[in-house]
C-alpha positions in Angstrom: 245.6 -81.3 -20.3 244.5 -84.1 -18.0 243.8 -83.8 -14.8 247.1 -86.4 -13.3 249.4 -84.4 -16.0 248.0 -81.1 -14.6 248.5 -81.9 -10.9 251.9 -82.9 -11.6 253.2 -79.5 -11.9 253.9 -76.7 -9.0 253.0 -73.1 -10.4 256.3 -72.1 -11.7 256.4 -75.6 -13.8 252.9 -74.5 -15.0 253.8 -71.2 -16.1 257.1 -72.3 -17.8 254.3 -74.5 -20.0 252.2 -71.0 -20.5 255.4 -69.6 -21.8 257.0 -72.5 -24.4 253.8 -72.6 -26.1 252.8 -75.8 -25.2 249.6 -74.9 -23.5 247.5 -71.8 -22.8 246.3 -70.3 -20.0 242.4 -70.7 -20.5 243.4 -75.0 -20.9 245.1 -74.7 -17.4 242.1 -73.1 -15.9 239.9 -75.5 -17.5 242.3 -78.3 -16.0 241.5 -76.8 -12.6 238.0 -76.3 -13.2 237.4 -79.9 -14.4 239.5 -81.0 -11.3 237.6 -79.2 -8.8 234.3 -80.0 -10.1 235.2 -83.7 -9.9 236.2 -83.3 -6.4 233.9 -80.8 -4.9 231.2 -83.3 -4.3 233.5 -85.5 -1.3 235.8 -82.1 -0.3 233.3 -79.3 -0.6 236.3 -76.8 -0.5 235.0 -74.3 -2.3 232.1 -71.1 -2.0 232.3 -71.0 -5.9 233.8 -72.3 -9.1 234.4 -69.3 -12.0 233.5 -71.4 -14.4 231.7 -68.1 -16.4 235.5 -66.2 -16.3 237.0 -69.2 -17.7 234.6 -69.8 -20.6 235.1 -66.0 -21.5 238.7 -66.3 -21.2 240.6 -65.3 -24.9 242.1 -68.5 -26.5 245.1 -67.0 -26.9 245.9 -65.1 -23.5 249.4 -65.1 -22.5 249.4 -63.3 -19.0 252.7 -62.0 -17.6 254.6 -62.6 -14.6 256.1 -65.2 -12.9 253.2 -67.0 -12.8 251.3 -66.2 -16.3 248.8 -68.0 -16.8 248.8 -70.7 -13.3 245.2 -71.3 -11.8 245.1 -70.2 -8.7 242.2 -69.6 -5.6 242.0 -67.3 -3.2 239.8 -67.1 0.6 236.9 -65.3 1.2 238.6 -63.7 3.6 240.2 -60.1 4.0 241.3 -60.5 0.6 238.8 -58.9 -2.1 238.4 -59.2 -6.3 236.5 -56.7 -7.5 232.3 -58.4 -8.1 233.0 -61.8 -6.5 231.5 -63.0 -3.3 232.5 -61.4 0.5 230.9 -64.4 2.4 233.5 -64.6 5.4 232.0 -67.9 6.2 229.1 -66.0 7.7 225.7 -65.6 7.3 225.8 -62.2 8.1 228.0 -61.3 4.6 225.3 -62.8 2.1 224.8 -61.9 -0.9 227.8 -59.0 -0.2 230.0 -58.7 -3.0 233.4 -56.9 -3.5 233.4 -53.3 -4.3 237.4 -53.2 -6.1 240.3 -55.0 -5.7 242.3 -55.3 -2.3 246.1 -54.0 -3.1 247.0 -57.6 -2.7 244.7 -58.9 -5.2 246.2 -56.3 -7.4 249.6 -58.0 -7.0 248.2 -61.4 -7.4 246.6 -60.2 -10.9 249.9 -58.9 -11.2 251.9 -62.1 -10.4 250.2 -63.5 -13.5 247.8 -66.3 -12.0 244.0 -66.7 -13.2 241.6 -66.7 -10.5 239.0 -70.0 -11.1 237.4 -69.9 -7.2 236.4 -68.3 -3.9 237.9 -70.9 -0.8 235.9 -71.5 2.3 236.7 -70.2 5.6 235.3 -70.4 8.8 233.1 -67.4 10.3 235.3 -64.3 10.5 238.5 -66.5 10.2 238.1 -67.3 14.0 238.3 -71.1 14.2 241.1 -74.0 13.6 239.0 -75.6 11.9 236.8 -75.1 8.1 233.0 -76.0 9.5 231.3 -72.7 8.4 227.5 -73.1 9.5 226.5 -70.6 6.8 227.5 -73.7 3.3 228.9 -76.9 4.8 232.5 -78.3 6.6 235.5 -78.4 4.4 236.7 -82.3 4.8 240.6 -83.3 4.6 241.8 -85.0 1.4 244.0 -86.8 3.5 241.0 -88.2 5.6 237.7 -87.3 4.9 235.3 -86.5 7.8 238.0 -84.5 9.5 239.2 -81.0 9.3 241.6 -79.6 6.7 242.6 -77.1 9.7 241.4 -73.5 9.6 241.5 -70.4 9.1 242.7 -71.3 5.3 241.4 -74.8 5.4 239.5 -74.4 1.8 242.3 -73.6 0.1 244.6 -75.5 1.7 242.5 -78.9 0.7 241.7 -77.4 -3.0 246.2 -77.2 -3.3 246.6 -80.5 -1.5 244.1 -82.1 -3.5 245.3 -80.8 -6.9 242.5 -78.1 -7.8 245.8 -75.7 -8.2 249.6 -75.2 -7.3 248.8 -72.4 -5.0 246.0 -71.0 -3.6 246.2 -67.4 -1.0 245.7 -68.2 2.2 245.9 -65.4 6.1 247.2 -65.8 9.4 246.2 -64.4 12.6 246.6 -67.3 14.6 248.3 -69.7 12.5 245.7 -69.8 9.8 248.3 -70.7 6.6 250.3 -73.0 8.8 247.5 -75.0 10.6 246.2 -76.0 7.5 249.6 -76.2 5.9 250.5 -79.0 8.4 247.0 -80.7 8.4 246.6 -81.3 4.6 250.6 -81.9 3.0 251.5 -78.6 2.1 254.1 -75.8 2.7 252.4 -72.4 4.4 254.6 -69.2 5.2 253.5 -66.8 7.5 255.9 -63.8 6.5 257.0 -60.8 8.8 254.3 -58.4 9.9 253.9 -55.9 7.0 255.7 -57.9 4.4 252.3 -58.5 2.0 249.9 -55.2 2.4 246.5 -55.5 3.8 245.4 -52.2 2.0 243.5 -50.3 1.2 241.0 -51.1 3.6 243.7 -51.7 6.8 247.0 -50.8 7.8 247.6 -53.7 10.0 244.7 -55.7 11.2 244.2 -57.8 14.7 247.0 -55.7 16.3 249.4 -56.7 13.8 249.0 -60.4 13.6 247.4 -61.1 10.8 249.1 -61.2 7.9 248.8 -62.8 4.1 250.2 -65.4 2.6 249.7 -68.9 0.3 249.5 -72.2 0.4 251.9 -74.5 -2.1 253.2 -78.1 -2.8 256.6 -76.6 -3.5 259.2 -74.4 -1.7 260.3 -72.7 -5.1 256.7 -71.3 -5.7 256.4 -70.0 -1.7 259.2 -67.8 -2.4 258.6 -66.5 -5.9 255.3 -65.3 -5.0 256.7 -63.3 -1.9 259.1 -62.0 -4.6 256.2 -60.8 -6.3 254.1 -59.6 -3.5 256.4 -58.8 -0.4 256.3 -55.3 -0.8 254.3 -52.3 0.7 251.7 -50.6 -0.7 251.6 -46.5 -0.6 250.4 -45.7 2.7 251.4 -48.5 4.9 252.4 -48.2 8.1 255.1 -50.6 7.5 258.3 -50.7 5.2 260.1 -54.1 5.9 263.6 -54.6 4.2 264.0 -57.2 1.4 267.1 -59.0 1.8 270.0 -58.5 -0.9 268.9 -60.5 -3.9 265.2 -61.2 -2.7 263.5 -63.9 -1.9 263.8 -66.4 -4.5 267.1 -65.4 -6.3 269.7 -67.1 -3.6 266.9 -70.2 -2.9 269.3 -72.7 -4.2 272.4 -71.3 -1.9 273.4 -73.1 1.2 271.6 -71.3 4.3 275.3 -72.4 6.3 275.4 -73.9 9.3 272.7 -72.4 11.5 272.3 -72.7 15.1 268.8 -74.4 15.5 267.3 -74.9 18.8 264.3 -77.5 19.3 261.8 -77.6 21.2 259.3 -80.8 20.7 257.7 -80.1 23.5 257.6 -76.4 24.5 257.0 -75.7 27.9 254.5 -72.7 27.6 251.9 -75.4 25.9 250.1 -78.5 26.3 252.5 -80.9 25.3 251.8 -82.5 21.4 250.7 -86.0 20.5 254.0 -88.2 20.5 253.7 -88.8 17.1 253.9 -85.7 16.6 256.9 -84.7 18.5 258.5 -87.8 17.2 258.3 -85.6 14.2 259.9 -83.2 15.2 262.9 -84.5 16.4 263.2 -86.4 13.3 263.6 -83.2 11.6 265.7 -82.0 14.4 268.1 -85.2 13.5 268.1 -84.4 9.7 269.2 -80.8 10.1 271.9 -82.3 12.9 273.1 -84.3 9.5 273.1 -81.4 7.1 275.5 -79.6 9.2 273.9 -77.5 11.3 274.4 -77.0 15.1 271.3 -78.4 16.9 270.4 -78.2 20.6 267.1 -78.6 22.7 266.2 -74.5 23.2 263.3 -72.5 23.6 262.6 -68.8 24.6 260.9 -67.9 27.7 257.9 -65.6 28.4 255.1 -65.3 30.1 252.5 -67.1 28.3 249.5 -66.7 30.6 249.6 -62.9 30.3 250.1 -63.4 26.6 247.1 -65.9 26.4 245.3 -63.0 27.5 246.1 -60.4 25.2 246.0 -62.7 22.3 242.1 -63.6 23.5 241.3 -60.3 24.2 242.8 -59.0 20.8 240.4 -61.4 18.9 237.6 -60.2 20.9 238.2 -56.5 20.0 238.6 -57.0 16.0 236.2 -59.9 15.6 233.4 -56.9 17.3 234.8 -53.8 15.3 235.1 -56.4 11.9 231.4 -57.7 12.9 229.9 -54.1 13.1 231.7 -52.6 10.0 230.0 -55.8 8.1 226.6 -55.4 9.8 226.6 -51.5 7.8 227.4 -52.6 5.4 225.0 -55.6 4.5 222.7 -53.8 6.6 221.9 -56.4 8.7 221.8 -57.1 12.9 224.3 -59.1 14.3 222.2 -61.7 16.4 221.9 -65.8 16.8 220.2 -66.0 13.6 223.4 -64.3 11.9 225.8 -65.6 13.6 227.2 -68.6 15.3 226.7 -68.7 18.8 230.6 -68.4 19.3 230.8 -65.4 17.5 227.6 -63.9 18.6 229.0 -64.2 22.7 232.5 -62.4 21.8 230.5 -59.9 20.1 228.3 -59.2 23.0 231.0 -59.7 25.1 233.2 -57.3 22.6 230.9 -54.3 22.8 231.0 -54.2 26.5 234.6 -54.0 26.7 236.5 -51.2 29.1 238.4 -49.6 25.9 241.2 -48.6 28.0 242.2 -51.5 30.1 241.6 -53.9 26.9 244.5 -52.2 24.9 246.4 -52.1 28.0 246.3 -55.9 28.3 246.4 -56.3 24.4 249.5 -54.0 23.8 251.5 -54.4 27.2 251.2 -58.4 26.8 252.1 -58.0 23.1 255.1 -55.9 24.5 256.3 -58.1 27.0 256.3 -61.1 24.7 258.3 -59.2 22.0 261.1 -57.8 24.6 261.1 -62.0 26.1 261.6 -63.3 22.8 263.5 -61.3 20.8 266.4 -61.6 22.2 266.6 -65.3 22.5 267.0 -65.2 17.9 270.1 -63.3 18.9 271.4 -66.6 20.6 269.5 -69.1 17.8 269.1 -68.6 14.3 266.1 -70.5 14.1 263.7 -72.5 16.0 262.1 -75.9 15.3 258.9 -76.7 16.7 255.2 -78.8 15.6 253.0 -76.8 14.0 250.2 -78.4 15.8 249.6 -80.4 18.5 247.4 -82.8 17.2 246.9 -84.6 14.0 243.9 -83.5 11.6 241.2 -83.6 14.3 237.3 -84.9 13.1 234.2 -82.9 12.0 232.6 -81.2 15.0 235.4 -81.4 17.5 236.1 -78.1 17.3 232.7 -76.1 17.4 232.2 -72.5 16.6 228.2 -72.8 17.2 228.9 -74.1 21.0 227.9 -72.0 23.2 231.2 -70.5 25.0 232.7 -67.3 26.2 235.3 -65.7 23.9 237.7 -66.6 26.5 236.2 -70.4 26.9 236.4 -70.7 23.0 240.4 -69.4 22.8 241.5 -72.0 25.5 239.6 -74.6 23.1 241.5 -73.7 20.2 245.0 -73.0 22.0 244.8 -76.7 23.2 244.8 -77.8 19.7 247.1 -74.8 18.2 249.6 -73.6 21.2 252.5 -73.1 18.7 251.9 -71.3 16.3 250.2 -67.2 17.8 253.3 -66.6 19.4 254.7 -65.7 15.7 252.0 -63.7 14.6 252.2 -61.5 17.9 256.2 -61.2 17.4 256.1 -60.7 13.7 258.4 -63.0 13.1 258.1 -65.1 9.7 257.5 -68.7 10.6 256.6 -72.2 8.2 255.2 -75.3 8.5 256.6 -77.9 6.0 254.9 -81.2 5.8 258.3 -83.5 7.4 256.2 -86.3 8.8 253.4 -88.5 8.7 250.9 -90.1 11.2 249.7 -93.6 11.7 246.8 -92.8 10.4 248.1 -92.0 7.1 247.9 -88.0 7.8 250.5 -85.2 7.4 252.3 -83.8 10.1 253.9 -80.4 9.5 257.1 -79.0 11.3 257.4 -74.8 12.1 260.5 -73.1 11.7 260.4 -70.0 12.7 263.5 -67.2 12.6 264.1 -63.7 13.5 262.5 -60.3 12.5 262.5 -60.0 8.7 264.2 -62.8 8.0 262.1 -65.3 5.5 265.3 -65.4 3.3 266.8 -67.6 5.5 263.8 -69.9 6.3 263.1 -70.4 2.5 266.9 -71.4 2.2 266.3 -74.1 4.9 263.5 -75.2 3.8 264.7 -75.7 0.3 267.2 -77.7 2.0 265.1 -79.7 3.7 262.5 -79.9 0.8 265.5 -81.8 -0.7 266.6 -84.3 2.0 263.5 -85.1 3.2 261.1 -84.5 -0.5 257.1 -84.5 -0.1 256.2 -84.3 -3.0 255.3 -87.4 -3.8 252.9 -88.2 -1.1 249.2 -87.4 -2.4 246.0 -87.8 -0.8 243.3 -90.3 -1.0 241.1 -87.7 -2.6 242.7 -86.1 -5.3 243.5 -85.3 -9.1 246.6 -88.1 -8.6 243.8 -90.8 -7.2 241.4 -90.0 -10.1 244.7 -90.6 -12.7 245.8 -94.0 -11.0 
């Protein structure tokens, strides 16, 4: 299969291929490979290629699931497969390798994809951007020189360039949808506990991280959550699946929702005007499609919650930075670690205990009891994702020398939209609805109420379907190579 042919296919196209006969699974993953090794070279995306797996893969393997037999990549991040790299875009991790299987790997495997690569992150997930000091920065497909976004920036420039459909992506900031918005793609964060972290953590970064993908296409977003959104044994969490799951009722009208807009919300620095422009573009579509619009946004106190967030980062960046120095049996120090990460874990060891989780859990709190209530009056909220379009190499530095709290107002300039979800729990998604001057995406978030990524994918789908992306490609990509 040729690369163009490949890359014209989202995951569930792919796998109905795996399933008629017309291809096998071990010719996809060659597809990717041969794709990603053409690419590497101006995106430099990726920690490794699995070229070894593939070549021993059987000629005639017809994996199961919904996606049998669909290439697929996953961060080096959180996630583990069993014998392949732990690098967490730090120097500190190398030459670690995965012990077993994370329980979400085990779904993925599960799902039916073939693994073919290891994505780059930045150091301990902790950036906006993909510039890991430890290999080299991730550039945009879209725009080379400039960032993909972060923390999933690898794989979301391996998707948007055509490596695969789908690639896994995490969230503690706004790590699947920053990058979903910088590089064309659609990125889910789904409620807290939906996808399990296990068995290693319950919840991680006091509940806002949480796992995910990246995709070209709405119908794939939702069938993987159909295959993964469920706890593992042992969870803290057990989050209701909505009658007929996830992917099921895609294709049914969401009704008319009451959408509130914000293009501007108050509690940030206000976006580029392109970029609210975008916004209220999408705002206008959804005012044609039926639904009730109006300029809305809940209110809280986002200085305090600025605070907790910062301080929460601090405290599981230090306890995920020690657990890793035992491990590789190695110091944490300058020569480990980038000099952003090596202050907020001097900084995170001499933390007051108590009056940290204060601040951390009563800001949490506060926001939750503000917000909450506000998706009683609005089934859904429109935002930007980001406040800026893809922003270049260096701009955003995790080796500048800044205090943990210095180096969270950086990134909160650039991504005040997006932690407010992942503190909530609420799902939220970036679809890529507009474009810049520049010739760069612009994604949208929609985010809804506790539980209820049902009714975002429904909306989405609709919108996927007014205002259709898939068609736009980047400059660097398996569809540039095929022209």
């Amino acid at each position: 299969m040729e690369q163009g042919e490949f890359a014209g296919y989202d995951g569930l196209g792919l796998a109905e291929l795996v399933r008629g006969g017309q291809v096998t699974a071990r010719e996809l993953a060659q597809a990717a490979i041969a794709t990603a090794d053409a690419l590497e070279p101006e995106l430099e995306a990726l920690v490794e290629v699995f070229h070894e797996d593939i070549e021993k893969m059987p000629q005639d393997l017809k994996p199961e699931g919904a996606f049998g037999g669909v290439p697929f990549i996953i961060k080096d991040c959180v996630l583990m497969m069993e014998g392949k790299p732990v690098l967490n875009g730090s120097r500190l991790c190398v030459g670690m390798t995965a012990p077993y299987d994370t329980e979400l790997m085990t779904r993925f495997r599960q799902a039916g994809v073939t693994v073919v690569g290891l994505s780059k992150c930045p150091e301990f997930g902790y950036c906006a951007t993909t510039e890991p000091v430890v290999s080299s920065p991730v550039h945009n497909p879209w725009k080379r020189g400039h960032s993909p976004g972060g923390s999933s920036g690898g794989s979301a420039a391996a998707v948007s360039a055509g490596y695969v459909p789908i690639a896994h992506g995490n969230d503690g900031g706004g790590s699947i949808r920053i990058p979903a918005s910088c590089c064309g793609l659609g990125g889910l964060k789904p409620t807290r506990g939906r996808n399990p972290l296990g068995p290693d953590l319950g919840e991680a970064l006091f509940g806002m991280s949480c796992e995910g993908i990246l995709s070209r296409t709405v119908r794939d977003t939702a069938m993987m959550l159909e295959c993964t959104g469920r706890p593992g044994v042992g969870d803290p969490y057990e989050i209701s699946r909505p009658e007929g799951g996830f992917f099921r009722n895609l294709d049914k009208s969401p009704g008319r929702l009451r959408v509130a807009v914000a293009p501007t919300p108050s509690w940030a620095p206000p976006p580029e005007p392109e970029v609210a422009t975008a916004v209220k573009k999408v705002a206008s579509q959804l005012e044609a499609l039926g639904h009730s619009v109006a300029e809305a946004e809940p209110v809280f106190d986002a200085d305090r919650l600025s605070e907790a967030i910062s301080a929460a980062w601090v405290v599981g960046e230090t306890a995920w930075i020690k657990a890793t120095a035992a491990a590789a049996g190695r110091q944490p120090g300058p020569d480990t670690l980038e000099r952003v990460m090596w202050n907020v874990y001097r900084e995170g060891i001499k933390l007051n205990a108590v009056e940290t989780l204060q601040t951390v859990l009563a800001g949490f709190n506060a926001a939750c009891r503000s917000v909450a209530p506000f998706f009683q009056s609005y089934d859904v909220l429109l935002t930007p994702t980001v406040a800026k379009t893809p922003r270049p190499h260096g701009e955003i530095d995790q080796n500048a020398d800044l205090s943990a709290r210095e180096w969270w107002d950086v990134l909160f300039a650039y991504i005040p939209y997006t932690p407010l979800f992942n503190v909530t729990g609420q799902p939220a998604i970036s679809l890529p609805l507009g474009m810049g001057r520049e010739g760069v995406p612009i994604g949208v978030q929609l985010a809804a109420g506790f539980g209820r990524e049902d009714l975002l994918l429904r909306l989405a789908r609709q919108l996927e379907e007014a205002l259709p992306w898939r068609g736009r490609h980047p400059g660097v990509s398996a569809w540039s190579r095929s022209d």
